[in-house]
C-alpha positions as CSV (number, residue, x, y, z in Angstrom):
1,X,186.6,34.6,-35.0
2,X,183.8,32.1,-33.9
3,X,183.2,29.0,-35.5
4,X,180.0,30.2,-37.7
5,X,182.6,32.9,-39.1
6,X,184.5,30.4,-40.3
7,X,181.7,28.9,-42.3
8,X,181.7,32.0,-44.7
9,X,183.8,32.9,-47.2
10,X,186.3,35.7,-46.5
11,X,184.8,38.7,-48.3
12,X,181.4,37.9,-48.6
13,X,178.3,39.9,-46.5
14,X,177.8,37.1,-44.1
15,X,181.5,36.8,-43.1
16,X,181.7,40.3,-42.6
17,X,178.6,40.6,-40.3
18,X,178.5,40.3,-36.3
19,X,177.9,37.6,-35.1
20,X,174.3,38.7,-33.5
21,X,173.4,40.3,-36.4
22,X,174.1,37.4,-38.5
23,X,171.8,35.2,-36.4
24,X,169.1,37.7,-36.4
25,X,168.8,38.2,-40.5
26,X,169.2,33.8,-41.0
27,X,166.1,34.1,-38.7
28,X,164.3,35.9,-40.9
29,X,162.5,34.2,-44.8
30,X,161.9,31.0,-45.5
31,X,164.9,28.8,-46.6
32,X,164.7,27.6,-50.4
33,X,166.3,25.3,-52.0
34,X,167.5,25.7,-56.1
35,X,168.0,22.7,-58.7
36,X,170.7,23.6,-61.1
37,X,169.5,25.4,-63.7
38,X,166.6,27.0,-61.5
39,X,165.5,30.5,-62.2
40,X,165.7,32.3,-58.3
41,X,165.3,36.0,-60.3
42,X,163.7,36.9,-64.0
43,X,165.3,40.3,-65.2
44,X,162.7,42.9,-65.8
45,X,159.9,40.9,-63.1
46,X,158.7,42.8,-60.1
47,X,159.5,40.9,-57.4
48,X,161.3,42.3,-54.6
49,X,162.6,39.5,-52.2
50,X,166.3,39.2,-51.6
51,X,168.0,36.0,-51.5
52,X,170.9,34.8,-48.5
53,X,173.1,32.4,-50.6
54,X,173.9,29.2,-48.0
55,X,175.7,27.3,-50.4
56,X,176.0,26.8,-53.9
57,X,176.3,28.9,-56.8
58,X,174.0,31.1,-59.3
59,X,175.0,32.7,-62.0
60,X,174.0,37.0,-63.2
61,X,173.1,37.6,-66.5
62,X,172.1,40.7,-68.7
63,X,170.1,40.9,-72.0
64,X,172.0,43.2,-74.5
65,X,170.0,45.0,-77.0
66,X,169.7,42.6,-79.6
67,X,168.4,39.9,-76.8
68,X,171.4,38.1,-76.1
69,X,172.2,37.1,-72.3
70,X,175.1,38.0,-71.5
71,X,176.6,36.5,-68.1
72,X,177.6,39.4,-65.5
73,X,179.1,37.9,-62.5
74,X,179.2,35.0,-59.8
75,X,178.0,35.2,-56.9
76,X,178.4,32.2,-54.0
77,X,177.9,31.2,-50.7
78,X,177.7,34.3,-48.1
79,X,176.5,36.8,-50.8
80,X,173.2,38.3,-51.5
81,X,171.5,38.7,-54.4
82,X,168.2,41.0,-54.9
83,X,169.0,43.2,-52.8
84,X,168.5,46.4,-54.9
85,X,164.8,45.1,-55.9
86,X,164.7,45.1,-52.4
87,X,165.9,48.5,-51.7
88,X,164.2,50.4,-54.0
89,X,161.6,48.4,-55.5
90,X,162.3,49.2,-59.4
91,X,162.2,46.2,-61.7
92,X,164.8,43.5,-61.6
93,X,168.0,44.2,-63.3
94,X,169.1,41.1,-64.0
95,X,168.8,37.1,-64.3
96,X,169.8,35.0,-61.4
97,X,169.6,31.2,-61.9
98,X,171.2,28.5,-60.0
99,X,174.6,27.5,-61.3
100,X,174.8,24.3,-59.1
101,X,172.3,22.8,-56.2
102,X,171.6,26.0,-54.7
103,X,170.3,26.9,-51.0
104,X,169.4,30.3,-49.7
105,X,167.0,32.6,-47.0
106,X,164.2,34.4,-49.1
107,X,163.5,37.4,-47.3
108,X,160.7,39.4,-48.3
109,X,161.0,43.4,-48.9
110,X,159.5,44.6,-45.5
111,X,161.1,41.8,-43.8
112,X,164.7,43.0,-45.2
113,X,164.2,46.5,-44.6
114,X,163.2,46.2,-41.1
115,X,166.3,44.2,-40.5
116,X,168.6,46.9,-42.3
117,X,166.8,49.2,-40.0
118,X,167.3,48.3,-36.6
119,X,170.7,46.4,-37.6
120,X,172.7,49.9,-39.2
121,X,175.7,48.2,-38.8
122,X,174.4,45.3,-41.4
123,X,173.2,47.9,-43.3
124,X,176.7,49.6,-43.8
125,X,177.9,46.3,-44.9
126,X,175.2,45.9,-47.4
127,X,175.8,49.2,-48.8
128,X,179.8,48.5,-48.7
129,X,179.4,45.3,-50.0
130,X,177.0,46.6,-53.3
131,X,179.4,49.4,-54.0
132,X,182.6,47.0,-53.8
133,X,180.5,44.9,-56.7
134,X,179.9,47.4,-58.7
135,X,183.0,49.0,-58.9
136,X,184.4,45.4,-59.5
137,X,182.2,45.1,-62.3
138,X,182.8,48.4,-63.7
139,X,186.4,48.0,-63.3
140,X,186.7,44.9,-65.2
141,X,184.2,45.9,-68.1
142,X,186.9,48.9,-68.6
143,X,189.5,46.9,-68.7
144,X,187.6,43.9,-71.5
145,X,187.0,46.8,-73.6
146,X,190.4,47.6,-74.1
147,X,192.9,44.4,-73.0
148,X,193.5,41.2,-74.5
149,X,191.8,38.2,-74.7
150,X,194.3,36.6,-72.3
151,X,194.9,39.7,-69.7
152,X,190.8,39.2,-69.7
153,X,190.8,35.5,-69.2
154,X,193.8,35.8,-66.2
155,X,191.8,38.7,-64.5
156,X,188.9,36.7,-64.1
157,X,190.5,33.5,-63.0
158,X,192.4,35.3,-60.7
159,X,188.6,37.1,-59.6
160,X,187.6,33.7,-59.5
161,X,190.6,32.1,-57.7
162,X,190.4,35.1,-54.8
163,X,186.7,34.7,-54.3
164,X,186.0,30.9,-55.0
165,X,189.6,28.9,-55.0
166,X,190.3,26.4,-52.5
167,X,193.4,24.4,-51.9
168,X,193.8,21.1,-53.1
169,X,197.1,19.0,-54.3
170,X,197.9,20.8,-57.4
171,X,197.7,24.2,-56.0
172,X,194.4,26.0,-56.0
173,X,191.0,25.1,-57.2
174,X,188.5,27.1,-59.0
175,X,184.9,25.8,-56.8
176,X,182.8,27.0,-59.2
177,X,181.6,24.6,-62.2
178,X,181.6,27.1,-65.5
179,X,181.3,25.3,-69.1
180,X,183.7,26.9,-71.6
181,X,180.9,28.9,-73.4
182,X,179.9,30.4,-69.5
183,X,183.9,31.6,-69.1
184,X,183.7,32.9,-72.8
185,X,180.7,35.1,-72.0
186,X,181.9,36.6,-68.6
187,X,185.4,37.8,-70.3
188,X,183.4,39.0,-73.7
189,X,185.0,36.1,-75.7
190,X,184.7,33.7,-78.1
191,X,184.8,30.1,-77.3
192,X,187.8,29.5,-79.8
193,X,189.6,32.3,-78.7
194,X,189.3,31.2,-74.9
195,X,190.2,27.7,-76.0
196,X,192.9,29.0,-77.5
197,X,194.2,31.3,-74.8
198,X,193.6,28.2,-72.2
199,X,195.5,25.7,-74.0
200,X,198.4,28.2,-73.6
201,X,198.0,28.4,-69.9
202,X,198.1,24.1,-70.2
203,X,200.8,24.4,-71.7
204,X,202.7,26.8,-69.7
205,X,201.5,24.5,-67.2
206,X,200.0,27.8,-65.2
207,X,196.6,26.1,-64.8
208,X,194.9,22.9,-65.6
209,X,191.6,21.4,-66.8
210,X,188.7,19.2,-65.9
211,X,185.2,18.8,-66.9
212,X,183.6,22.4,-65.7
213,X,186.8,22.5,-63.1
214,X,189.6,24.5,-63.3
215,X,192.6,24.3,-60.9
216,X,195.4,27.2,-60.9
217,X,198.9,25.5,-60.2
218,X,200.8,28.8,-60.7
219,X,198.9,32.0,-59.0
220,X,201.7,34.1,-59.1
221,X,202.3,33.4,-62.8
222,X,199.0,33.8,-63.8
223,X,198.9,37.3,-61.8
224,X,201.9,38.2,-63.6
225,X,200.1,38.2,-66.7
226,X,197.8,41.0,-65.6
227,X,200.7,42.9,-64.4
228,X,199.8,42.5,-60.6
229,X,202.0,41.9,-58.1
230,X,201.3,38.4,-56.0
């Protein structure tokens, strides 16, 4: 492992990449950078750049029918987001906007597919890495139809915990700043029957709460309410 792998996140496209193919794709775009709150993608628009996250956080979201958004996922530092625009050049799917000060390589269409082109290696982590997402996704929308609200809520903090946590004195913290209505939407809640369901996990003294911060002081306990193993 060199020192630049260390700089991403265990999972995410960057980390998994070669270290020469790495260099060669944060040559490419022009880096951006993203107030909080900043649209980087409008759902339905035509653009087709994709976006290399450096740091920060954005957020995914989804209209429904009746014109409510509806947040998807979270994406982070070492993730890319665009990329099917990118690849296929059909409308955008989805919203992106900056969840906190955001920085990230804009890399135009052509630009991206010449890299996946002469980098196949990249390429097969691009496609692993956008199949592993949507099965995630896919996975877990099965499972909120049917489970409830607190199997929901501990599946995505422990998502969230796996992808984003990082140690701190009272166990593990959640690096990603969602406000209660944010976390509501991503496990198809509402706010009080998350409140509820978090003030149990206080109490049970399983997790504990900040202003958009949450830190986990029992991941085996709160696995164990999904019926995972730790």
């Amino acid at each position: 492992m060199t020192p630049d792998d260390r700089r991403w996140p265990a999972g995410t496209f960057l980390h998994a990449l070669a270290e020469d193919d790495r260099r060669h794709l944060l040559r490419l775009g022009t880096r951006r950078g993203f107030a909080p709150g900043t649209t980087l993608i409008d759902e339905g628009s035509t653009s087709t750049e994709a976006y290399v996250l450096l740091s920060g956080y954005v957020k995914v979201l989804g209209n429904t029918l009746d014109g409510r958004a509806v947040l998807l996922s979270i994406r982070g530092q070492g993730e890319v987001v665009g990329e099917l625009a990118a690849l296929d050049r059909k409308r955008r799917s989805a919203t992106v906007l900056a969840l906190t000060t955001v920085a990230a390589q804009v890399i135009t269409r052509e630009a991206f597919l010449g890299y996946l082109r002469d980098h196949p290696a990249a390429a097969g982590m691009l496609q692993t890495a956008t199949l592993e997402e949507f099965r995630r996704v896919t996975r877990y929308r099965l499972l909120v139809n049917g489970a409830p609200i607190g199997v929901r809520l501990a599946l995505m903090l422990g998502h969230l915990l796996d992808h984003y946590g990082r140690r701190c004195a009272e166990g593990m913290r959640i690096d990603v700043p969602l406000s209660q209505p944010e976390l509501a939407s991503l496990i198809g809640a509402s706010e009080p029957s998350l409140h509820r369901e978090l003030t149990a996990l206080r109490v049970r003294k399983i997790i504990g709460t900040r202003y958009r911060r949450l830190v986990v002081h029992d991941p085996d306990a709160l696995r164990a309410l999904t019926g995972s193993s730790p």
